[in-house]
C-alpha positions as CSV (number, residue, x, y, z in Angstrom):
1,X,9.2,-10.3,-11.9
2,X,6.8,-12.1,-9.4
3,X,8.3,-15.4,-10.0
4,X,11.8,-14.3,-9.3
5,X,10.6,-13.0,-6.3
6,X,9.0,-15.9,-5.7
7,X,12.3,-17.8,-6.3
8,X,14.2,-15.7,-4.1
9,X,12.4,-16.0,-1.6
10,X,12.1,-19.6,-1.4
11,X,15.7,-19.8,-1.5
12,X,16.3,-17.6,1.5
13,X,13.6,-19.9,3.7
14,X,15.8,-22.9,2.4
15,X,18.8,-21.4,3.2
16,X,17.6,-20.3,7.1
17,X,16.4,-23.7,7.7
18,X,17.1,-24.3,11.2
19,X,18.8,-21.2,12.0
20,X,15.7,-18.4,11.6
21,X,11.9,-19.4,12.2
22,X,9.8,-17.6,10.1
23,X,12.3,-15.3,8.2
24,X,9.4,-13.6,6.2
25,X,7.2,-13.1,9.9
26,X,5.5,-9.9,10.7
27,X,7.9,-9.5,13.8
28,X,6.4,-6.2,15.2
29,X,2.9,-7.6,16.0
30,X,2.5,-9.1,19.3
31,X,-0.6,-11.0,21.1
32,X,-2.8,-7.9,23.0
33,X,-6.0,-8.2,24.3
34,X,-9.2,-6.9,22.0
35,X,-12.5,-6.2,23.1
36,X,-15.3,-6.4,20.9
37,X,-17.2,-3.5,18.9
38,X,-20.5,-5.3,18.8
39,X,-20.5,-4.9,15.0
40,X,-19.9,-8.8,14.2
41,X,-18.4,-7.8,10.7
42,X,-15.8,-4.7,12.2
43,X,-14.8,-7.6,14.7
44,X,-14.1,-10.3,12.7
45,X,-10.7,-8.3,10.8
46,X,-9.2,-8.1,13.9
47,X,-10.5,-9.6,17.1
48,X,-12.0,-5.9,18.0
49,X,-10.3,-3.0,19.4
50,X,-6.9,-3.5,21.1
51,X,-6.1,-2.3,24.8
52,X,-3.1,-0.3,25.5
53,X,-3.1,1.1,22.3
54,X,-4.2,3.9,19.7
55,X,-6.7,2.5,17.3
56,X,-7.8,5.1,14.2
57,X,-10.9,4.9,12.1
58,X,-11.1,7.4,9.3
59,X,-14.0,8.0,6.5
60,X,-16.0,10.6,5.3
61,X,-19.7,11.8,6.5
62,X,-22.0,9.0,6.7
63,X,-19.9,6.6,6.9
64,X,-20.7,4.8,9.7
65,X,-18.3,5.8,12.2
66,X,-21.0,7.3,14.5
67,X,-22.6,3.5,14.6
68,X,-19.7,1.9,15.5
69,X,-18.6,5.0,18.5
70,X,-21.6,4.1,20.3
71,X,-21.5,0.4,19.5
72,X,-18.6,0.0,20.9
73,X,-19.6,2.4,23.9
74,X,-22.4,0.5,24.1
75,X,-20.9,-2.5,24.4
76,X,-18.0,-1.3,27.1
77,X,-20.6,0.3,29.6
78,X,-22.8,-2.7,29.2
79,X,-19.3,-4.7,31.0
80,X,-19.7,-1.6,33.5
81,X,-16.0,0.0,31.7
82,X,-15.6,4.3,32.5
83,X,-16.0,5.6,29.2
84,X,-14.5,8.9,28.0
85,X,-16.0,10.8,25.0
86,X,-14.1,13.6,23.9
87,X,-16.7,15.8,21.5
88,X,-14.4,18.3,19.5
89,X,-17.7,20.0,17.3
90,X,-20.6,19.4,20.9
91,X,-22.1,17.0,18.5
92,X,-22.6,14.0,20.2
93,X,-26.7,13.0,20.7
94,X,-27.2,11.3,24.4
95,X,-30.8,10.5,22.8
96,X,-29.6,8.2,20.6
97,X,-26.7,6.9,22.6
98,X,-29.1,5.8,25.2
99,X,-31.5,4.4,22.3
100,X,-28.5,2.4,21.1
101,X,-27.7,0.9,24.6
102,X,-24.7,2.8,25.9
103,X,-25.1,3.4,29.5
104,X,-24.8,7.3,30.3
105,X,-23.9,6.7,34.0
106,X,-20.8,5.3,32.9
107,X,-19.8,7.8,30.6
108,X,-17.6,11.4,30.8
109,X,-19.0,13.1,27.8
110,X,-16.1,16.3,27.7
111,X,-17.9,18.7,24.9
112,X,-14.8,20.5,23.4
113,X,-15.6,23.8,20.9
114,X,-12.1,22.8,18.4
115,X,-9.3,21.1,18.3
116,X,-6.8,22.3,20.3
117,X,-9.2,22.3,23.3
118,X,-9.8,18.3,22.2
119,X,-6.0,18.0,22.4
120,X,-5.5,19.3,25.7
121,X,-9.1,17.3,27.7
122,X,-7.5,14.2,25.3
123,X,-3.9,14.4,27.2
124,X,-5.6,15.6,30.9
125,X,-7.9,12.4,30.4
126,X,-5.3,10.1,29.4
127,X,-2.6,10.7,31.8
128,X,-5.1,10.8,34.6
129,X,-6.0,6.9,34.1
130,X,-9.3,4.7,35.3
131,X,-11.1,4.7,32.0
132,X,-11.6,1.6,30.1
133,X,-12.0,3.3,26.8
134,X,-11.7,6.7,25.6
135,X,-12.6,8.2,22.1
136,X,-11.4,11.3,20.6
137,X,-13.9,12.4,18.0
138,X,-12.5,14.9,15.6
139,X,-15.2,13.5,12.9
140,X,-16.7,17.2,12.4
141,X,-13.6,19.1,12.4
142,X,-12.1,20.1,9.1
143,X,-9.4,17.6,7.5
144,X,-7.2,20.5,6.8
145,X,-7.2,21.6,10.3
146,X,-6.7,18.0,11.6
147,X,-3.5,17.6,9.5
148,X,-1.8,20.2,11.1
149,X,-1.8,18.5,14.4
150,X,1.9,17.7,14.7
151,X,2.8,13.6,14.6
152,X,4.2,13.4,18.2
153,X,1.2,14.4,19.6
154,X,-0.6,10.8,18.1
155,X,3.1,9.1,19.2
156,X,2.7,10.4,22.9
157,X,-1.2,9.6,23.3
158,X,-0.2,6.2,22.2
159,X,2.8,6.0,24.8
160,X,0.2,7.3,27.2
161,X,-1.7,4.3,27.0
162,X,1.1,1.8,26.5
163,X,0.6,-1.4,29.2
164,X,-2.7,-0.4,30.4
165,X,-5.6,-1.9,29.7
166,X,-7.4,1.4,28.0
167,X,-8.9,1.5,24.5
168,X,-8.2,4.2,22.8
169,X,-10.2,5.5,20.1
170,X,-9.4,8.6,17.1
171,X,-12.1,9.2,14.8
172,X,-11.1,11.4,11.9
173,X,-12.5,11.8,8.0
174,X,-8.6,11.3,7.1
175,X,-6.2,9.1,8.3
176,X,-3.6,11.2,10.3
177,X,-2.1,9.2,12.8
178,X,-0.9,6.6,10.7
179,X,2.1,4.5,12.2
180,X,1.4,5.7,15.3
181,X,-1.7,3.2,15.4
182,X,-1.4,-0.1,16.4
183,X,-5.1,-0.1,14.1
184,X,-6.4,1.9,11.1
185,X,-9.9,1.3,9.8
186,X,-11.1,3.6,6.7
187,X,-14.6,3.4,6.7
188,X,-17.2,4.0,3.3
189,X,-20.4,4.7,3.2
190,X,-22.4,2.6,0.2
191,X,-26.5,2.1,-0.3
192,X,-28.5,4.1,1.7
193,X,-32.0,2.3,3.5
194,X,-35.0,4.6,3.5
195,X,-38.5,4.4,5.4
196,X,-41.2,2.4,3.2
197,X,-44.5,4.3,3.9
198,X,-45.4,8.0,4.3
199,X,-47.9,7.0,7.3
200,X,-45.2,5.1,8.8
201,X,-43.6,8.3,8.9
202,X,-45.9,10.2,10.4
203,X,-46.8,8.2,13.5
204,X,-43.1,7.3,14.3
205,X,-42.4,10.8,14.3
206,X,-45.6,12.0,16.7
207,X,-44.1,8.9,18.8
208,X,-40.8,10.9,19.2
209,X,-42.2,13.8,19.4
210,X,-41.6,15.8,16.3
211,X,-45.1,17.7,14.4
212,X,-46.4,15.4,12.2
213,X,-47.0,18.6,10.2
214,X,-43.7,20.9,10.0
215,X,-43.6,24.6,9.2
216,X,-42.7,23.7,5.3
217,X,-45.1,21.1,4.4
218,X,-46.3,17.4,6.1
219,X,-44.4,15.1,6.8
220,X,-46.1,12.5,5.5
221,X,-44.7,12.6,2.2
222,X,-41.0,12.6,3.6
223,X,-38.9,10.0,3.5
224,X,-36.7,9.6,7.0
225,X,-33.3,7.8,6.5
226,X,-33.4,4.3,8.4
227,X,-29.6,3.8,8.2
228,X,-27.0,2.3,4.8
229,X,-24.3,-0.2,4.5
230,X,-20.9,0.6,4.9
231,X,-17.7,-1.0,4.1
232,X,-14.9,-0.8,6.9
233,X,-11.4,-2.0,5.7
234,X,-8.4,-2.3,7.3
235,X,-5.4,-0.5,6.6
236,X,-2.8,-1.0,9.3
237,X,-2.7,-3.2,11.7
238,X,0.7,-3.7,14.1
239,X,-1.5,-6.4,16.3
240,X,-2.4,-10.1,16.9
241,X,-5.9,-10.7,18.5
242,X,-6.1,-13.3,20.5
243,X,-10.0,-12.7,20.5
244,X,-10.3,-13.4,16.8
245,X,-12.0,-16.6,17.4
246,X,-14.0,-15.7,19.9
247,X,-15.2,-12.7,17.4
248,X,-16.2,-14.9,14.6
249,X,-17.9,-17.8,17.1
250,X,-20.2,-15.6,19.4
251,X,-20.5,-11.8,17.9
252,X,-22.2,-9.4,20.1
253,X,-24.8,-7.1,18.8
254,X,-26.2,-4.5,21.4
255,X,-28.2,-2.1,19.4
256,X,-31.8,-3.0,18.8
257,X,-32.4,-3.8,15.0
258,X,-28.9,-4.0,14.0
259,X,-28.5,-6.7,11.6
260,X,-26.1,-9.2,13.7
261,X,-24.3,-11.2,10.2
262,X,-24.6,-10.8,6.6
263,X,-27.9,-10.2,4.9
264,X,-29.0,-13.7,3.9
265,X,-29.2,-12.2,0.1
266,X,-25.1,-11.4,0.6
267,X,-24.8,-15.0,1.8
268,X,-26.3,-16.6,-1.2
269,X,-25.0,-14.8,-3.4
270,X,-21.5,-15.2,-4.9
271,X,-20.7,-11.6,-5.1
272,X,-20.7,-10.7,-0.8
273,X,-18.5,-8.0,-0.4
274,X,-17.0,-8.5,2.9
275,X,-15.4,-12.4,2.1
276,X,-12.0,-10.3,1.9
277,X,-9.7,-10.8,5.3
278,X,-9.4,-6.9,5.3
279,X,-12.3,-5.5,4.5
280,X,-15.9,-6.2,5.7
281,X,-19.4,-4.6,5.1
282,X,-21.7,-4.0,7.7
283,X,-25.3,-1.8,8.0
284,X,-25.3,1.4,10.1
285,X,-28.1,3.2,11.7
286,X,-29.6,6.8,11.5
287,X,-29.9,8.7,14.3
288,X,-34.1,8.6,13.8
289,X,-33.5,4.6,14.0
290,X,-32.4,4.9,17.4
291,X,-34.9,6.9,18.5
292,X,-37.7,4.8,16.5
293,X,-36.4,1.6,18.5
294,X,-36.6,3.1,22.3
295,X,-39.3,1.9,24.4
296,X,-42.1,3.9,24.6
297,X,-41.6,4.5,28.6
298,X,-38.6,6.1,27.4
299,X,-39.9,8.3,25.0
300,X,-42.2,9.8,27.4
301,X,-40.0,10.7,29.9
C-alpha cells in the first residue's frame, strides 16, 4: 500500500510541475515570531513559544510543566515582558518562582478558586491587552471538569490574541484545546533524581528553614526529591519559527543548576532519547531545588 502511495504521489508532483509549488506543503503554517522557554531541549522542536497565538502543554502530575511555567516566566520578565499568571487551584509558590529567576515585579499573579472564575480573569486579562505573556494554569483542576469547558471558549482566547505580540499559555493534564492551538506539547514525566546523603538533607533544610527534626521522625534519614527527566513531544503544531536556529545555536538557561543540553552520558550513547524532531527530553526541578539554589541573603530575608 505505501508504495502505491508513494507512486501516486510522485506522479501528481510530476504532473503540477510548473503550475503548483509544493503541492504536498503544509499551507496553514505561516512564519510567527517565538520566544524562547529557556529549556534548550523544549526550544529546539519549535523555535519556542509563538506570539499571537494559543500554545497548550498537557501531561500529568510531575511532569514537568511547572519547570517550564516559570522557565519561561523566568525568561520573559528577565526581557522586562508583563507577565500574567492565572492560578485556577492558588497553587503557585512565589518562593520558588523567585529562586528560579522570574522577576515578581513584573508579574500579575490572579489566584482563581476553579475554573469558571479562571475563565472569566483569562478573558478580562486578555481583552484588556499590555501583557507579553499570559498563562492559564488549570494543571490542578480535574480533567473531567476541564473537558466540559465548551471549544469556543479556546477558539475566542485564541482570536483574542490574534496579531499581537502576546504569548499565550494553557496548561492542562489533557489536551482540550486541540485545533484551536497553533502549539500542543504533551509532556511525561520519566526517572526521578533524589538527594545523595542524609546530612546533606539535614543542613539544606535548616538553611531553608524547615526542623531538621519533624514532628514524625528526623529528617536525616529522608530522601528530598532534587527534580526527574521528562520527555516533552510535540503533537500539533500550525507554526513556522523563524527562531529555530537561533534556538539550537545559543539556548538560554535561566534557572540555577538546570542542566543547559543533554547529559553527556545521552550524548555518547546511541540510545538519546530526544534525537526525534518531535519529541525531546529534558530534566525538571523540585520545588526544594529551587529553594536549595537561592542565595543565602535571600533565604534570610
Amino acid at each position: 500500500m505505501r508504495p502505491n502511495l508513494a507512486a501516486l504521489r510522485s506522479h501528481v508532483e510530476l504532473s503540477l510541475t510548473g503550475r503548483v509549488v509544493s503541492p504536498f506543503g503544509y499551507r496553514d503554517r505561516k512564519s510567527v515570531e517565538t520566544v524562547l522557554t529557556g529549556i534548550p531541549e523544549i526550544d529546539s522542536l519549535a523555535g519556542g513559544f509563538p506570539r499571537g497565538a494559543l500554545t497548550e502543554v498537557c501531561g500529568p502530575p510531575c511532569s514537568g510543566r511547572t519547570t517550564l511555567l516559570l522557565s519561561a516566566l523566568a525568561v520573559r520578565t528577565a526581557e522586562a515582558e508583563v507577565c500574567a499568571l492565572i492560578d485556577a487551584r492558588d497553587s503557585f509558590d512565589p518562593r520558588s518562582a523567585e529562586a528560579a529567576g522570574v522577576q515578581l515585579q513584573q508579574l500579575l499573579w490572579v489566584r482563581c478558586h476553579g475554573l469558571d472564575q479562571s475563565l472569566r480573569a483569562a478573558d478580562l486579562i486578555i481583552q484588556g491587552g499590555g501583557f507579553g505573556f499570559i498563562a492559564l494554569d488549570l494543571s490542578d483542576v480535574a480533567p473531567e471538569t476541564v473537558r466540559h469547558v465548551p471549544l469556543n471558549a479556546w477558539f475566542r482566547f485564541r482570536r483574542a490574541v490574534e496579531d499581537t505580540s502576546t504569548v499565550l499559555l494553557l496548561l492542562e493534564q489533557e489536551s482540550n484545546a486541540k485545533t484551536c492551538a497553533s502549539l500542543v506539547l504533551q509532556m511525561n514525566g520519566e526517572e526521578a533524581r533524589w538527594s545523595e546523603t542524609a546530612a546533606e538533607n539535614t543542613l539544606e533544610a535548616a538553611s531553608v528553614g524547615i526542623s531538621p527534626r519533624p514532628a514524625r521522625g528526623p529528617l536525616s534519614h529522608a530522601r528530598l526529591l532534587d527534580g526527574a527527566d521528562a520527555r516533552a513531544e510535540m503533537l500539533h503544531t500550525r507554526i513556522q519559527s523563524i527562531n529555530v536556529p537561533q534556538a539550537r545555536a545559543a539556548p538560554v538557561s535561566i534557572a540555577a543548576g538546570r542542566l543547559s543540553g543533554p547529559r553527556p552520558a545521552d550524548r555518547d550513547s546511541g540510545n538519546h532519547r530526544g534525537d526525534s524532531a518531535t519529541a525531546q527530553s529534558f530534566s525538571t526541578q523540585s520545588i526544594w531545588s529551587y529553594l536549595r539554589a537561592t542565595p543565602v541573603e535571600a533565604k534570610l530575608k
